[in-house]
C-alpha positions in Angstrom: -4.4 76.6 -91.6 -5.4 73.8 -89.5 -8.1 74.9 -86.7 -7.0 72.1 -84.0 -4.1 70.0 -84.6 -5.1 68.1 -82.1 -8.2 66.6 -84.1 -7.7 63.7 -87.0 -7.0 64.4 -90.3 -6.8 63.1 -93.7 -4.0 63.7 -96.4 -4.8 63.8 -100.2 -3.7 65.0 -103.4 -5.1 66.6 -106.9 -3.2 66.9 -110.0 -3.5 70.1 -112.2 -2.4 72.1 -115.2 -0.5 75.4 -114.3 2.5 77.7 -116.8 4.7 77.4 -113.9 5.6 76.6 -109.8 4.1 79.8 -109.0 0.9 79.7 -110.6 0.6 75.9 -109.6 0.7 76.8 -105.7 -2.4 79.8 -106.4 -4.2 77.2 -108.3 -3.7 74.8 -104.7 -4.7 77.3 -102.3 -8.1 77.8 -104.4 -8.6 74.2 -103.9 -7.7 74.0 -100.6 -10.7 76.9 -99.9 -11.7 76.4 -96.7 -9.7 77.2 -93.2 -9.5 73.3 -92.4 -7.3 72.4 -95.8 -3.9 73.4 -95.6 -1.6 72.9 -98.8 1.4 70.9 -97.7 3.4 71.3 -100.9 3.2 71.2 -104.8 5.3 69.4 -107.2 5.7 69.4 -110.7 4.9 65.4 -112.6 5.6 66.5 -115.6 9.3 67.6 -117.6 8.1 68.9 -121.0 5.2 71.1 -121.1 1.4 70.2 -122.9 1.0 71.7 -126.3 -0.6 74.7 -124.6 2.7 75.4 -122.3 1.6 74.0 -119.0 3.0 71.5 -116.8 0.9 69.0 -114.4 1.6 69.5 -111.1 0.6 67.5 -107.6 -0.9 69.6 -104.9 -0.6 67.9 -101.5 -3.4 69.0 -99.0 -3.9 68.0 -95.4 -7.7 68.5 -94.4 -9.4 67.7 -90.7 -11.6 65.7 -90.3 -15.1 66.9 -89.2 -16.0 66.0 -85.6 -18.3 62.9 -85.4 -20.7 63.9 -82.6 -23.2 61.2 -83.3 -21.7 58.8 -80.6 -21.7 61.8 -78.1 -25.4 62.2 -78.6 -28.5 60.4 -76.4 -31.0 58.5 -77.7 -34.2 60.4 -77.1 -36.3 57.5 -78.9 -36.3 55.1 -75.4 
């Protein structure tokens, strides 16, 4: 879950190999990892399965974006 939705963010996508909806949506949350990735959905590309049985599938993610505190900072090198 986001930690401020107040702060920017980026949206972005990853395609992978899962057996089924399900196990496509676990395989997203591990990617996601952290608290500041949420998984916003997952949807299959793919009709007919690989030779091995699995589809590819499109997880959607929404991560924040770390807070740039560089331009809050003061020069000490005057």
């Amino acid at each position: 879950m986001l930690q401020d939705p107040e702060r920017p963010y980026e949206e972005w996508s990853d395609e992978i190999w899962a057996v089924d909806l399900e196990a496509a949506h676990k395989q997203c949350q591990i990617l996601a990892g952290d608290g500041l990735t949420d998984v916003l959905n997952v949807t299959r590309k793919t009709k007919t399965p690989s030779k091995n049985g699995t589809f590819k599938f499109i997880c959607w993610f929404r991560t924040e974006k770390p807070n740039d505190d560089s331009n809050n900072r003061n020069d000490s090198r005057n």
